[in-house]
N, C-alpha and C positions, 0 to 999 in steps of 0.2 A: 504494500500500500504506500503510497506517494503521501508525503505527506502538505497540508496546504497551509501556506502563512500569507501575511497579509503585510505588507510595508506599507506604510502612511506616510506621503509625501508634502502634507501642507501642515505647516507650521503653527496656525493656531484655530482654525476651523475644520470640523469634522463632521464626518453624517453616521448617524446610529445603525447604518448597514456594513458598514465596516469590519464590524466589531463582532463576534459571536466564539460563546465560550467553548464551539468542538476545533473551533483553529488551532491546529499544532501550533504556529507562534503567530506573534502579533509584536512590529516593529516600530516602533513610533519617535518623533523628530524633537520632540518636548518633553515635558513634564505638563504641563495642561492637558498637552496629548493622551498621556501616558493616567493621569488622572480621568478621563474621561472613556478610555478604556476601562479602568477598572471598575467605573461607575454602572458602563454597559454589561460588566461582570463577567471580563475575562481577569481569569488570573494572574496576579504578580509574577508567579514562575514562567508566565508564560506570555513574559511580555518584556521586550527590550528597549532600553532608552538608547535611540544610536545617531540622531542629529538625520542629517540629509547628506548624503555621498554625495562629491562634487571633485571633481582633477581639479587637483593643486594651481595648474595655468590659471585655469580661469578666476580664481579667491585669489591668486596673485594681484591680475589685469584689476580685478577691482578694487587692491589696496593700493595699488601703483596712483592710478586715478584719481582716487579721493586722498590719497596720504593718512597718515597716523593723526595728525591735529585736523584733519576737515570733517572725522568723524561723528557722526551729530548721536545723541546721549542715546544710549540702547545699544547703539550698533554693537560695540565691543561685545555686549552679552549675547549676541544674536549672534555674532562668528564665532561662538564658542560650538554653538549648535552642529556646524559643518563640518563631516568630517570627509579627512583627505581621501582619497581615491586614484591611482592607475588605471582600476578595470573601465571605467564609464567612459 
């Protein structure tokens, strides 16, 4: 048996069909995500906090652009979310 998981790709909005507690895993980009899951009443064991995959180039291009001091209040914590990636 194959087993089925589910990756959530938006960051702070979600729709309640997503979510269902016979999903082998459930992958999610937040912690409101990740909270809203559990509320749909999939399990903790069975749910991963992992940001949003993204190749390193591209979060590069977009800090090259904006610089470290043009960053406006949030953003640092929201590139935390990202993580690096090869395969994509």
């Amino acid at each position: 048996e194959i087993p089925l998981v589910t990756v959530v790709t938006d960051f702070g909005a979600d729709h309640p069909s997503w979510f269902h507690k016979d999903i082998a895993h459930t992958f999610v980009p937040t912690e409101a995500v990740q909270s809203e899951a559990q509320s749909a009443g999939v399990e903790e064991e069975k749910l991963s906090l992992v940001g949003i995959p993204v190749r390193r180039p591209f979060w590069d291009f977009l800090l090259d652009r904006q610089g470290e001091n043009g960053k406006r209040e949030g953003e640092r914590e929201q590139e935390s979310q990202f993580k690096w990636t090869n395969s994509v």
